[in-house]
N, C-alpha and C positions, 0 to 999 in steps of 0.2 A: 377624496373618494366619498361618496355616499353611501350612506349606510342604508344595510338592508332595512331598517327598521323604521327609514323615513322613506315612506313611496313619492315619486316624480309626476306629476301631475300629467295626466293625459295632456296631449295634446288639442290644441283650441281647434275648435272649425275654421274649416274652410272661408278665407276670406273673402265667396262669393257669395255667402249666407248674408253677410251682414248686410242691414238695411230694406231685406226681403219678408215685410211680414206675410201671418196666414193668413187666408180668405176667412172673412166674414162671416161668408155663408156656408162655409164647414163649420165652421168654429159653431155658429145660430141651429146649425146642424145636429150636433152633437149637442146642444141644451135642452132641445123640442123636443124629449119625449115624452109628454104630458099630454095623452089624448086628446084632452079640454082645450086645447093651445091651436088655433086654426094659423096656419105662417102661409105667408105669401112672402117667406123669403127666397126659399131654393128654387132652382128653376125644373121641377122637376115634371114629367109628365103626368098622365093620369094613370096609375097602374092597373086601373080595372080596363084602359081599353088595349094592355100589350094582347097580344095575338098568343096568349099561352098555351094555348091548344094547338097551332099550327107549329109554333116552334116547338113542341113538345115533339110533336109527329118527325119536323122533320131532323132533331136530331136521332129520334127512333129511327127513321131509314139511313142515314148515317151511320151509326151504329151496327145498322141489321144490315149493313150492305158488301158483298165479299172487299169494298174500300176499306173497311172500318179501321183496320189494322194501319193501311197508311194513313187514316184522319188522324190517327192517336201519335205518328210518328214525328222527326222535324221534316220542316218543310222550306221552300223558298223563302227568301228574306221577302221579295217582293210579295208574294200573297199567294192564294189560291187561283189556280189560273180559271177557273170557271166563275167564281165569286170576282174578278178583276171583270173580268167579260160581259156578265150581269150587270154589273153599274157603271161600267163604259156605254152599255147600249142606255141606260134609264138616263144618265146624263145626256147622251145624243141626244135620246129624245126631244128632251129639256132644252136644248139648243146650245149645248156644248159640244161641238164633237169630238169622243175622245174614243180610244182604242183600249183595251185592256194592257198595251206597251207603255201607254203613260202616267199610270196609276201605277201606285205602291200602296198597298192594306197596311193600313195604324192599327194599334190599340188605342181605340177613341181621335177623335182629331184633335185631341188635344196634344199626343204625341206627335203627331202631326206638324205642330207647331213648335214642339218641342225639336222635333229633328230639323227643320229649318232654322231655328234658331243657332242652334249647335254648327247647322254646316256652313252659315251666312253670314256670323255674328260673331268677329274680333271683341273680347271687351276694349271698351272704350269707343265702339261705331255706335252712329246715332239709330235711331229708331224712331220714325213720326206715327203718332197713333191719333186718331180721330177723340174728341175732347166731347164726353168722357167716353170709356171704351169698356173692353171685358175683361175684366179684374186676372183673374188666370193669365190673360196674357202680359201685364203688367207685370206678375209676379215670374213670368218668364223670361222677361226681356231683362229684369233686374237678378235673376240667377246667374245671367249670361253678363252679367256685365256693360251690360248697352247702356246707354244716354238715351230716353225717352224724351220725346218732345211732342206737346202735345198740339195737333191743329184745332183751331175755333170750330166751330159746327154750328148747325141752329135747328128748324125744326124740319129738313128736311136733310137733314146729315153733312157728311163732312162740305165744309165752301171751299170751294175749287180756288177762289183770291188766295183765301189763307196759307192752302197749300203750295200755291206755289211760292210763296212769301217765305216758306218756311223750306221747304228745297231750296231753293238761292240762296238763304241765312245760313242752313244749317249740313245740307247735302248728305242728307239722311242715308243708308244703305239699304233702308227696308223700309215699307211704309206696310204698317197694321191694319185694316177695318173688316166690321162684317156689316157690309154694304146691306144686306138683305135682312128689313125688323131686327136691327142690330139690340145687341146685349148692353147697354142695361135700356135703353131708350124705347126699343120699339122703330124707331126710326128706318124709311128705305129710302136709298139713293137713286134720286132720278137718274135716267137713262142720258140727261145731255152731259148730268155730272162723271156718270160712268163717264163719257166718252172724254171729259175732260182728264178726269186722274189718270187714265191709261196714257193720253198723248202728254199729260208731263211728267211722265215717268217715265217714257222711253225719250224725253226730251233733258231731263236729268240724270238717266241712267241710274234708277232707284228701282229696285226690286218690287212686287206688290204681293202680299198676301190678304188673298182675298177668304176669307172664313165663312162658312157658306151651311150651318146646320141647323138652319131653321127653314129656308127655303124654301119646301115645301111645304109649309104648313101657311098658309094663303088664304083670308076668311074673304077677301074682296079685292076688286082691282083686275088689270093687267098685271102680268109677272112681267117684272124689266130683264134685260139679258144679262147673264154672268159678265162679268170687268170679264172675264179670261176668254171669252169668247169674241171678244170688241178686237176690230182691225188695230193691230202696232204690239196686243198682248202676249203673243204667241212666245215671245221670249224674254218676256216680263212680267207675267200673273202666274204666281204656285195658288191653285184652286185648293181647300178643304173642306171632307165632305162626313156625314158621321151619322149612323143608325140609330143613334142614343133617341134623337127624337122620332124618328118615324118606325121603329122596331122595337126596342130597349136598351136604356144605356147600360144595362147588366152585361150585356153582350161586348162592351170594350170594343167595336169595331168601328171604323174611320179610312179614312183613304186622303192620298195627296195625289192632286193633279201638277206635275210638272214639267217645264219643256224638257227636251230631251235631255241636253246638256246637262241639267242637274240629277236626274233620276239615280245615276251611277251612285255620284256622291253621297245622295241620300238615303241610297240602297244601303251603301258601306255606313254609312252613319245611325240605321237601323242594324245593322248586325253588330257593334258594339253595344246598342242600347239594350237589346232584347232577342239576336237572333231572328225571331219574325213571330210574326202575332198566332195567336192559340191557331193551330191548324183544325180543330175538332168545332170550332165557333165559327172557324171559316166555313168549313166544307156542310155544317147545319145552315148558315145563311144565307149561302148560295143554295141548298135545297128548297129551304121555305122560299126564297126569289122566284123562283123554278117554280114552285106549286100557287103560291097565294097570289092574289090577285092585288096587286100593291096599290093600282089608282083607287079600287075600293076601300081598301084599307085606309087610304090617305085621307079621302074622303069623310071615310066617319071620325076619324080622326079631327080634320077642319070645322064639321060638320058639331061636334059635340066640344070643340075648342073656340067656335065665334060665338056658342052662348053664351060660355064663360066670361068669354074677354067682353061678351055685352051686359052679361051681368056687372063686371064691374065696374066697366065704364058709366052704367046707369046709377050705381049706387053712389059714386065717387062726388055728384053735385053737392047730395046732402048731409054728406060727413066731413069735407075738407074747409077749413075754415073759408072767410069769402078773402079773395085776390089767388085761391091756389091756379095751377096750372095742370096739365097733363097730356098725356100723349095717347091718341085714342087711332092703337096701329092696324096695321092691312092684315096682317097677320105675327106669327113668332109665339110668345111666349111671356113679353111683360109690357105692363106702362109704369111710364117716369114721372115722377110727381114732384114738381117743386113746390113747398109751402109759401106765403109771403114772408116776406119782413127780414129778419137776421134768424129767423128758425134752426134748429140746431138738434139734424135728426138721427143723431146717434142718441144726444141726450133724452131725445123723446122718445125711443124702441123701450126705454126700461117702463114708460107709461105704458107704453104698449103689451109687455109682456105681463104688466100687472093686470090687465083685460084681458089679456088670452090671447093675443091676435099678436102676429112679427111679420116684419118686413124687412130690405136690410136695407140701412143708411148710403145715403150715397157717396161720399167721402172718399171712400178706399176705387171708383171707380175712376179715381181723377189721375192724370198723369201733374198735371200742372197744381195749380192753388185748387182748392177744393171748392166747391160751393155746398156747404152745410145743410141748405134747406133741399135738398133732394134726395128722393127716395124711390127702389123699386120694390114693384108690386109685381108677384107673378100671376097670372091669373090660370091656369092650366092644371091645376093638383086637385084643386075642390070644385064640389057641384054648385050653379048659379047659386042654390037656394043656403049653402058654406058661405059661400063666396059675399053677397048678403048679409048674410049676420054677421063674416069677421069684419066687413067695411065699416057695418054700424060698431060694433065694438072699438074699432081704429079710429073714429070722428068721437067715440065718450073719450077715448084717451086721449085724442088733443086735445082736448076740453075748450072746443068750440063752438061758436053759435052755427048751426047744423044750417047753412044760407046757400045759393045756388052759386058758384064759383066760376070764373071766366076760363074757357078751354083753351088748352095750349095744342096745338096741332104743328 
């Protein structure tokens, strides 16, 4: 028998932790509170252009409204049914067509991803993700127990040979990508690639989640059509979709688009997770929908986000040593910057931070072998003329000769 006097050691974790490290860029997150310190690590918007006055208001009418009492109450697992119906019609628009029936309100679309994971993913079922991909979902697919397997890409996103090489090899059950200035690259999938990952995926009988919350944010170009909306998708692409970038990501709200079949499952796999998302951030979201005028909004938004991303891309020749590369996107949120040589840019972020300037290494964004010399840049947090001096700060810390460099597109 044991004695009281010797205690029993807790119990170990869960052994679906193991092998799941943190993000990076929480971790870079949590070190940046040095004013001085300009980061183009997080991907975070700009917060002086959130709409704070209009969501102020329109949770005031929320509040001041004889609803107020049921916004504050629970509510449907599935969402708010006026806030569903609101971004069913902006998706239509968009040339999705979707019904407020086929959407289920997240908490961010990152939950999102998370309850597809949960309702899709036996451990031990593969998962192909586009090479490299968005780290979060990396760290979801390995919560869950999956086999990650990564497809080749190049500079116009995932290659359709690849993919199918790698459904034949491996008969993935899900395949990853956020087709549209995907995370970390900047990268968009052309519209014949669209049409190819949908037709072999319903040719493999492989799931597609397509990740979709940079979208609108478009500095140039045609918009290509959603995978979900492409003929063969209808019973093969879960759409996500998420306000983080074009309202605030304070606000935690996201949406899945799914065919019918799944919506059930996913509904019951939200009401284990969380019952259903804040009904009081619901019912203000869909008010400010209702009142502001979103394409303007969107607008100044693209509008004060392709200076950025042209300041950076202007500054980028004569900081990065000569042979870098980079990716100078249509729209989104960052560029991908490979250095020459054997570069090794985790080891070079501590030069970096000794200048004031962070990025985050590319490494952790890899399913496969990593490639070290790469790195993302957000450009969307600071102003051109920020933006500017951290670039020049980021070329002293390479400590390179300041030369014009060949673009990666």
């Amino acid at each position: 028998m044991t004695s009281l006097a010797e205690p029993v050691p807790a119990p170990a974790l869960a052994r679906r932790l193991r092998g799941v490290a943190g993000s990076p860029v929480r971790d870079l997150l949590a070190l940046l509170d040095r004013p001085e310190v300009i980061s183009f690590a997080g991907g975070l918007p700009a917060p002086e252009l959130f709409d704070v006055e209009g969501l102020q208001a329109a949770f005031d009418r929320v509040l001041g409204s004889p609803a107020a009492r049921r916004a504050l109450q629970y509510a449907p697992t599935e969402g708010d049914p006026d806030l569903r119906a609101r971004v069913a019609a902006r998706m239509s628009a968009r040339g999705l067509t979707t019904t407020a029936d086929d959407l289920l309100v997240t908490t961010g679309s990152q939950q999102a991803l998370t309850l597809v994971t949960t309702a899709l993913l036996d451990p031990g079922a593969v998962v192909a993700v586009e090479e490299p991909t968005y780290l979060a979902a990396l760290q979801c697919f390995g919560l869950a127990g999956a086999r990650v397997v990564p497809v080749a890409s190049d500079d116009d996103g995932l290659d359709p040979d690849a993919l199918e090489a790698v459904f034949a090899r491996e008969r993935p059950a899900l395949l990853y990508l956020v087709p549209t200035f995907a995370n970390p690259t900047g990268r968009t999938l052309p519209a014949e690639r669209r049409a190819a990952v949908v037709a072999l995926a319903a040719r493999y009988g492989v799931w597609v989640v397509e990740d979709d919350p940079y979208g609108e944010l478009r500095y140039r170009g045609t918009p290509a059509p959603p995978l979900a909306s492409l003929p063969g998708a209808e019973d093969r692409v879960l759409h996500l979709g998420s306000f983080s970038k074009i309202a605030s990501p304070g606000l935690r709200l996201g949406w899945l688009r799914a065919p019918a079949g799944l919506l059930r499952p996913l509904a019951v796999t939200k009401q284990v997770a969380d019952l259903h998302t804040s009904t009081i951030d619901q019912a203000a979201a869909a008010s400010w929908l209702a009142t502001v005028d979103l394409d303007a909004h969107i607008q100044r938004l693209c509008a004060a986000y392709r200076e950025r991303r042209d300041a950076m891309v202007a500054a980028l020749p004569s900081a990065l040593p000569e042979g870098s590369a980079w990716s100078d996107p249509d729209g989104g949120m960052f560029t991908w910057v490979r250095l020459p040589g054997a570069a090794d840019t985790a080891e070079l972020l501590a030069a970096a931070l000794e200048h004031d300037v962070a990025f985050v290494p590319g490494a952790p964004f890899y399913a496969g072998a990593p490639d070290r010399a790469t790195l993302r840049l957000s450009f969307t947090t600071h102003t051109p003329e920020v933006i500017t001096e951290g670039i020049t700060r980021l070329g002293a810390a390479l400590s390179r000769p300041a030369r014009p460099s060949s673009r990666g597109r």
